[in-house]
N, C-alpha and C positions, 0 to 999 in steps of 0.2 A: 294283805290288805294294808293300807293306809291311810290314815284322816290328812286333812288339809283347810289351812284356813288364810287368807291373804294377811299380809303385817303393811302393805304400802304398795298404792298403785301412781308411777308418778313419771313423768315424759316417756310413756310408755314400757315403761320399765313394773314386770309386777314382780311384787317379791310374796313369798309364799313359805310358809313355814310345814314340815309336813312330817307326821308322826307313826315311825311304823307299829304297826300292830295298835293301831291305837292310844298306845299309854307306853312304847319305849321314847326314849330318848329323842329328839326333835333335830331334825336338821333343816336346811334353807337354803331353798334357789329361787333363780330369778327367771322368770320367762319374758321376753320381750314383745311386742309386739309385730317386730318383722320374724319371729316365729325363733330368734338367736335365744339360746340358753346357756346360764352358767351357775356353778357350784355357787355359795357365799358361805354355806357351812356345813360339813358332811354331819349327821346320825351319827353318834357315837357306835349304836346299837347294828350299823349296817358295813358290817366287814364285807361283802361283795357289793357294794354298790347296788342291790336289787331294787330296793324300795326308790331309792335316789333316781334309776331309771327308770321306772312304776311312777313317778313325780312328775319327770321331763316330760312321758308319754301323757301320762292320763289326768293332769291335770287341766280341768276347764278355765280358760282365763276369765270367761265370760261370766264364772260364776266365784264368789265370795270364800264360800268354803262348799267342803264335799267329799268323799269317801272313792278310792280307786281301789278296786278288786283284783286279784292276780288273776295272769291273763295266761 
């Protein structure tokens, strides 16, 4: 599981801060709006990349903040 909450939405570009397990360490990407995504800062806390892909996939751009569940 991971919380998420937006840090800037701006020519389309949204940036998104997102925390695994809730309360580890915080990392931040960027989803776009033609659907392109990229790192800006890994999770310390995320040695496979899992949460980071739980992030790309299940974050709503449509919505502010929000909670993705492993899938």
């Amino acid at each position: 599981m991971l919380t998420y909450r937006i840090i800037s939405r701006k020519n389309g570009r949204n940036v998104y801060e997102y925390i695994p397990e809730g309360d580890l360490r915080p990392g931040v990407i960027a989803i776009h709006d033609d659907g392109t995504r990229e790192i800006v800062r890994d999770s310390e806390d995320d040695f496979k990349g899992v949460y980071r892909g739980m992030a790309f996939c299940g974050i709503d751009i449509s919505k502010d903040t929000g909670t993705v569940a492993c899938w």
